[in-house]
MIBA-561373 format. One record per residue (C-alpha): residue number from 1; residue in one letter; x negated, y, z. Coordinates in Angstrom, 3 decimals, always signed. Layout:
# residues N
(NUM,"A",(X,Y,Z))
...
***
This chain:
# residues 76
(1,"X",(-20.634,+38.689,-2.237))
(2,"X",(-21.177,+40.144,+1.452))
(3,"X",(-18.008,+42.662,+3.193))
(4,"X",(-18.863,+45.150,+5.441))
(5,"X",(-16.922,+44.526,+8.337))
(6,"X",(-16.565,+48.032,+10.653))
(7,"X",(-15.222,+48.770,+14.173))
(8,"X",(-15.006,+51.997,+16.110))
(9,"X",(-15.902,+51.378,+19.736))
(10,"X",(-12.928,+52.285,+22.362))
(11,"X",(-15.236,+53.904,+24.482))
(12,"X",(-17.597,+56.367,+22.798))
(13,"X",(-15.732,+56.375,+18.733))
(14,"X",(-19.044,+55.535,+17.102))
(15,"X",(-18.242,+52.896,+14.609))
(16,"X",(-20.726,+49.940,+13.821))
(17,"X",(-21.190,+48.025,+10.594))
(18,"X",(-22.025,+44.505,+9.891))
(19,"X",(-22.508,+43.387,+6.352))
(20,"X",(-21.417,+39.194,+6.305))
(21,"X",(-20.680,+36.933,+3.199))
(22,"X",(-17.212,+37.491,+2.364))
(23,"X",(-16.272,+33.990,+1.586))
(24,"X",(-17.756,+33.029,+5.956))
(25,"X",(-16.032,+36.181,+7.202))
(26,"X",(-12.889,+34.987,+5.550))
(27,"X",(-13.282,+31.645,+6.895))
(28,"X",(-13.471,+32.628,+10.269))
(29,"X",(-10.808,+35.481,+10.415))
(30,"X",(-8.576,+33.392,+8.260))
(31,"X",(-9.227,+30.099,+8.419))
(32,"X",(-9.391,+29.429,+12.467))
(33,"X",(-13.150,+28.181,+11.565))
(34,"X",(-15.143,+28.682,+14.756))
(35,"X",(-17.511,+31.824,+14.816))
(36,"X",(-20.347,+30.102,+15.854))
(37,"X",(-20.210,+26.846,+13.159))
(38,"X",(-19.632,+29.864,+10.305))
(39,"X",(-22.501,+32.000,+11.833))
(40,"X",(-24.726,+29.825,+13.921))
(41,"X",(-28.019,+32.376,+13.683))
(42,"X",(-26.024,+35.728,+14.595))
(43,"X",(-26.279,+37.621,+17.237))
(44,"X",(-23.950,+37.631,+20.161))
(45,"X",(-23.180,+41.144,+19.532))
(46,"X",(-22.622,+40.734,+16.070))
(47,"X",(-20.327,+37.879,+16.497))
(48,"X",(-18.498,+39.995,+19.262))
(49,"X",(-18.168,+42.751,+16.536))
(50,"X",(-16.429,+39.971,+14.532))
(51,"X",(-14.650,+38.643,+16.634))
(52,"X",(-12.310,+41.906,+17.519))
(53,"X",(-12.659,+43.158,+13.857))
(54,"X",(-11.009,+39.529,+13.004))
(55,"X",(-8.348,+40.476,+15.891))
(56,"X",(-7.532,+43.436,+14.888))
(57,"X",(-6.869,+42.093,+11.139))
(58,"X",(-4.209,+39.925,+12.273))
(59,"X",(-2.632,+42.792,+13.856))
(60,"X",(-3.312,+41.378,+17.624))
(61,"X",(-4.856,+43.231,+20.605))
(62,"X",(-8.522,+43.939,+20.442))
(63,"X",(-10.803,+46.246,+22.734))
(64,"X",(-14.079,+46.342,+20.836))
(65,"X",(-16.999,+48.304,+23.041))
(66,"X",(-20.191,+48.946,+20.984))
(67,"X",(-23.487,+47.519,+22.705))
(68,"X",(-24.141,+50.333,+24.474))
(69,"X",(-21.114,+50.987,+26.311))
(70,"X",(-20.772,+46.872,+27.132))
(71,"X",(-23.899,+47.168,+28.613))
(72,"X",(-23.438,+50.589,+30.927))
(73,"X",(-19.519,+48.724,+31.938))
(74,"X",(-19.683,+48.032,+36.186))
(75,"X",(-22.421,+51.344,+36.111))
(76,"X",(-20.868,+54.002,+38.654))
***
């Protein structure tokens, strides 16, 4: 059974979606598995996505930027 894991980027509010099996998610955000042994084909930033949406569902600090607005950051 797949989640849909969502985050809302700190920069520009639009919110991107990533649909992952529910049992790897799980492993990863729970477990301590590393992201790139549970998802070894996925893109960097879909595993980015992950990464904060994991971090923010431990209740730590996370500054998730969609791919967009990571890629204009250091543009004046």
């Amino acid at each position: 059974m797949d989640t849909v894991v969502k985050m809302a980027c700190r920069q520009c509010d639009s919110v991107d979606r990533l649909n992952v099996p529910a049992k790897s998610f799980e492993a990863y955000a729970v477990g301590g598995e590393n992201i790139t042994m549970v998802f070894p084909a996925m893109l960097v930033n879909d595993r980015e996505l992950l990464m904060q949406a994991a971090r923010e569902m431990r209740g730590a600090f996370h500054w998730y930027l969609c791919p967009t607005c990571w890629d204009g950051m250091g543009e004046a």
